[in-house]
C-alpha positions as CSV (number, residue, x, y, z in Angstrom):
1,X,-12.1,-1.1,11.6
2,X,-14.8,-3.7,11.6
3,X,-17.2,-4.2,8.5
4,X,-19.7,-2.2,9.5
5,X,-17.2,0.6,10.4
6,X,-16.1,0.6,6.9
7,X,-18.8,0.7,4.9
8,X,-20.3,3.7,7.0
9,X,-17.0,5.0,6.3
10,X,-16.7,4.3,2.6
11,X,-20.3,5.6,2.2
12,X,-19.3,9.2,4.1
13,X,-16.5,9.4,1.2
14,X,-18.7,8.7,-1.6
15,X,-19.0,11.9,-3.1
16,X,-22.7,13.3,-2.9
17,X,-22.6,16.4,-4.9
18,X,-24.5,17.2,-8.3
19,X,-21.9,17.0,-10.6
20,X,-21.4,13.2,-9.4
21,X,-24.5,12.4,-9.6
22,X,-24.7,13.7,-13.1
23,X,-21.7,12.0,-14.2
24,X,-21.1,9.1,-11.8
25,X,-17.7,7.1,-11.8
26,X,-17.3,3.6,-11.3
27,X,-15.8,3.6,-7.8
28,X,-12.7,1.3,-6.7
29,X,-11.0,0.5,-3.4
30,X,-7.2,0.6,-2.8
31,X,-4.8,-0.2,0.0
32,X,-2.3,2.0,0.6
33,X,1.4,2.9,2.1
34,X,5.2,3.0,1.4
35,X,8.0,0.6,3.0
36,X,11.7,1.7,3.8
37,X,14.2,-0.7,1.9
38,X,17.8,-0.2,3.1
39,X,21.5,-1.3,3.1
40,X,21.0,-2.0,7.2
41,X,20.3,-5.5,7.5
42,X,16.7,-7.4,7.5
43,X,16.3,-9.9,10.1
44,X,14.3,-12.8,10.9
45,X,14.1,-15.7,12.4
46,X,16.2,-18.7,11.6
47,X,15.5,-22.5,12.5
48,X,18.5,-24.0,14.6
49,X,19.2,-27.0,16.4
50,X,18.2,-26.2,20.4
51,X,20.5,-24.1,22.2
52,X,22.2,-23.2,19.3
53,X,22.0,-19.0,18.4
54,X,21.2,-18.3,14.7
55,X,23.9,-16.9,13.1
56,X,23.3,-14.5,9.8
57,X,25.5,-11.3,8.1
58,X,24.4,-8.2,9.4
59,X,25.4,-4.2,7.6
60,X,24.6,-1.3,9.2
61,X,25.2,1.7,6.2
62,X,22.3,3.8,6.1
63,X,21.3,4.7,2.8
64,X,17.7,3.5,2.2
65,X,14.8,4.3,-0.7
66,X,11.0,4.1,-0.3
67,X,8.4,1.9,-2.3
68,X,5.2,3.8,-2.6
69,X,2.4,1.2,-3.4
70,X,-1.3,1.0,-3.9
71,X,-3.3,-2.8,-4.5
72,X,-6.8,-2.8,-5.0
73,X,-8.3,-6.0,-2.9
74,X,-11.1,-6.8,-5.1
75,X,-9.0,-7.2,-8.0
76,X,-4.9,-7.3,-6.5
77,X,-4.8,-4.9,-9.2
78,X,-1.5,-2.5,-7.6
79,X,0.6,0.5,-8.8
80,X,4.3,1.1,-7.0
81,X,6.4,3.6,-7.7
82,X,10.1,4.1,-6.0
83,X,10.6,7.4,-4.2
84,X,14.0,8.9,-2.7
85,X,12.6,9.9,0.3
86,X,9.3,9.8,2.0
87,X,7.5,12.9,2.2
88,X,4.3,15.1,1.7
89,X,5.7,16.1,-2.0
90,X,6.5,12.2,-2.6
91,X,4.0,11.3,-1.5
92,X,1.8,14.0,-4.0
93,X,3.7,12.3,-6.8
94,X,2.7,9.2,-5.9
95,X,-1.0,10.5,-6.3
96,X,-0.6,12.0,-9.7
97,X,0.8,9.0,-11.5
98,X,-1.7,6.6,-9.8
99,X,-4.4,9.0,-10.5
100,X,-3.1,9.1,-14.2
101,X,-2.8,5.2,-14.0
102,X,-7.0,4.6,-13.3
103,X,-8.3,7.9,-14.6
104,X,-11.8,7.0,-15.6
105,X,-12.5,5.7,-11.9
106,X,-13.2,7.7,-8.2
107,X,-10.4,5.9,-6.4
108,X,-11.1,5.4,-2.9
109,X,-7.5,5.3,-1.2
110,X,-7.3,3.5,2.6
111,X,-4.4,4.8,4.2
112,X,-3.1,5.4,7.9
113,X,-3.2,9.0,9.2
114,X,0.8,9.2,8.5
115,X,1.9,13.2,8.0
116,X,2.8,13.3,4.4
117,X,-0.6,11.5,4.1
118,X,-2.4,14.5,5.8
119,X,-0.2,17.7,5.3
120,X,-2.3,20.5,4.8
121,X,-0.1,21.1,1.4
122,X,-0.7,18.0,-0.2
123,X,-2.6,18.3,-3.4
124,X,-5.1,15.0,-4.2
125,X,-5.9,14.5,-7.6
126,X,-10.0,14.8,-8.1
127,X,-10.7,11.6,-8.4
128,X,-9.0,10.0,-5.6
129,X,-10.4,10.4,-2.3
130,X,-8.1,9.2,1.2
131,X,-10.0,7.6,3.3
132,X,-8.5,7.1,6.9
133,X,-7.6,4.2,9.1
134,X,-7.9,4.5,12.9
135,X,-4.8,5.6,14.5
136,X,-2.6,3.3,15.2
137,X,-3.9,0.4,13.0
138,X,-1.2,-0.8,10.8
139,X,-2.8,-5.0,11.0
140,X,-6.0,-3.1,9.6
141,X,-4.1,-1.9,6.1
142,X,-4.1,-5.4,3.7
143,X,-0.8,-4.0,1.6
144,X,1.2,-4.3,5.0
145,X,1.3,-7.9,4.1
146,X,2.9,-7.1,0.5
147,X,5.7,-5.5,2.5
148,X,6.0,-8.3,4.8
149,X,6.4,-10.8,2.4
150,X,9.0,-8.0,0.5
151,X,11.3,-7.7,3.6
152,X,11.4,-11.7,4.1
153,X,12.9,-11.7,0.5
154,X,15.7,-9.3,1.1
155,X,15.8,-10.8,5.0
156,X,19.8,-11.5,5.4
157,X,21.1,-10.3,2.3
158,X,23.5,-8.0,2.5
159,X,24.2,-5.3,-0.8
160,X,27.6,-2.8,-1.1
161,X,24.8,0.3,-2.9
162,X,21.5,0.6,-3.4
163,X,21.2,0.1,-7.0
164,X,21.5,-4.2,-6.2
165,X,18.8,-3.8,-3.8
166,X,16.6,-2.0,-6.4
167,X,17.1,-4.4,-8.6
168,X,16.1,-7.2,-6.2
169,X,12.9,-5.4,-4.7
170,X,12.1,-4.9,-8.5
171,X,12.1,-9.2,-9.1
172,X,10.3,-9.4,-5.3
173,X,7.4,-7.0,-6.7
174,X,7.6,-8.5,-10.8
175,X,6.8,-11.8,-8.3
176,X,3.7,-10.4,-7.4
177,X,0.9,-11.1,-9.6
178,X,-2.9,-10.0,-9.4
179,X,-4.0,-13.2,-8.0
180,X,-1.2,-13.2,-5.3
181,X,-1.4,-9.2,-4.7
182,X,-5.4,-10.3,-4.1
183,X,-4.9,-13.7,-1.6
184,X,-2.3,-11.4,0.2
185,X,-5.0,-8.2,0.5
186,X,-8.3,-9.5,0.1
187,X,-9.4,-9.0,3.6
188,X,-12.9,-10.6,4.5
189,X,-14.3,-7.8,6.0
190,X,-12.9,-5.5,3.3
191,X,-14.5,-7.4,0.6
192,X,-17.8,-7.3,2.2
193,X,-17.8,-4.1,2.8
194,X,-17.7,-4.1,-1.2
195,X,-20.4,-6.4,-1.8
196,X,-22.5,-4.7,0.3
197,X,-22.1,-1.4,-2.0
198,X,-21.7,-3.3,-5.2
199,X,-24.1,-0.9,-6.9
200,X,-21.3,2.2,-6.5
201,X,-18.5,0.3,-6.7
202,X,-17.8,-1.4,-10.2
203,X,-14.1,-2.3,-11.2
């Protein structure tokens, strides 16, 4: 989604009706998706003399939890919340505590067109509105890089349960302040998208 794709996009979401109009809110951008941490390994890359093949522990137990998270790019203000699984009714929880979280603000949520973002049962606060990546677009969503940068920390580490992991993904995300969150997400074209409709959106 170029610039110009997302700003016509942004402007369709803008709510038109009277009551908004009446009573406008200041309107804010977020990123969003979930990551998968698990007990099976995280690889990487390793740096080894030539010829040599890297050599790292590897688990395979599959128990796993979910990381639902939300950054705004303007700002790299985020909310995360843990999940058990990853779901349309998760994924609804999710929505009311980060619609609790900012609730004086229309909250504009880019998101990929996953199913438990679009089930046809999933309630959406009122003043968060989805709007959708293309199909297929993962490079296009700016919080991907937060889980990047997530799964390099845990990369090789090997944990007997998942409460150690927990624990570590909680210091990997306590690592993650506003101004990082924000050099990590703050996309060019997604900020000038903003600029361009700095008189709706106000953080």
């Amino acid at each position: 989604m170029f610039r110009a794709e997302l700003e016509r996009t942004l402007k369709e979401a803008i709510p038109t009706e009277e009551a908004h109009r009446e009573t406008p809110r200041p309107l804010r951008l977020f990123s969003q998706d979930e990551s998968r941490f698990g007990l099976i390994s995280v690889q990487r890359r390793r740096i080894t003399l030539k010829g040599v093949k890297p050599v790292g522990t590897f688990q395979q137990k599959f128990e796993s939890f979910y990381v639902y998270g939300a950054v705004e790019p303007a700002t790299g203000e985020g909310y995360f919340e843990e999940a058990d699984r990853c779901n349309s009714a998760t994924f609804g929880d999710y929505l009311k505590g980060f619609s609790r979280r900012f609730p004086d603000r229309l909250n504009l949520l880019l998101l990929d067109n996953g199913g438990h973002h679009t089930a046809k049962r999933l309630e959406v606060p009122d003043n968060v509105v989805p709007v959708f990546l293309p199909p297929y677009s993962p490079e296009l969503n700016p919080i991907e890089r937060v889980w990047q940068g997530m799964k390099d920390g845990v990369a090789w580490l090997t944990f007997d349960t998942l409460d150690p992991l927990r624990e570590k993904v909680r210091e990997l995300l306590s690592e993650h302040s506003r101004d990082r969150l924000q050099s990590l997400t703050g996309y060019g074209y997604i900020l000038q998208a903003l600029e361009s409709l700095k008189g709706s959106f106000l953080s």
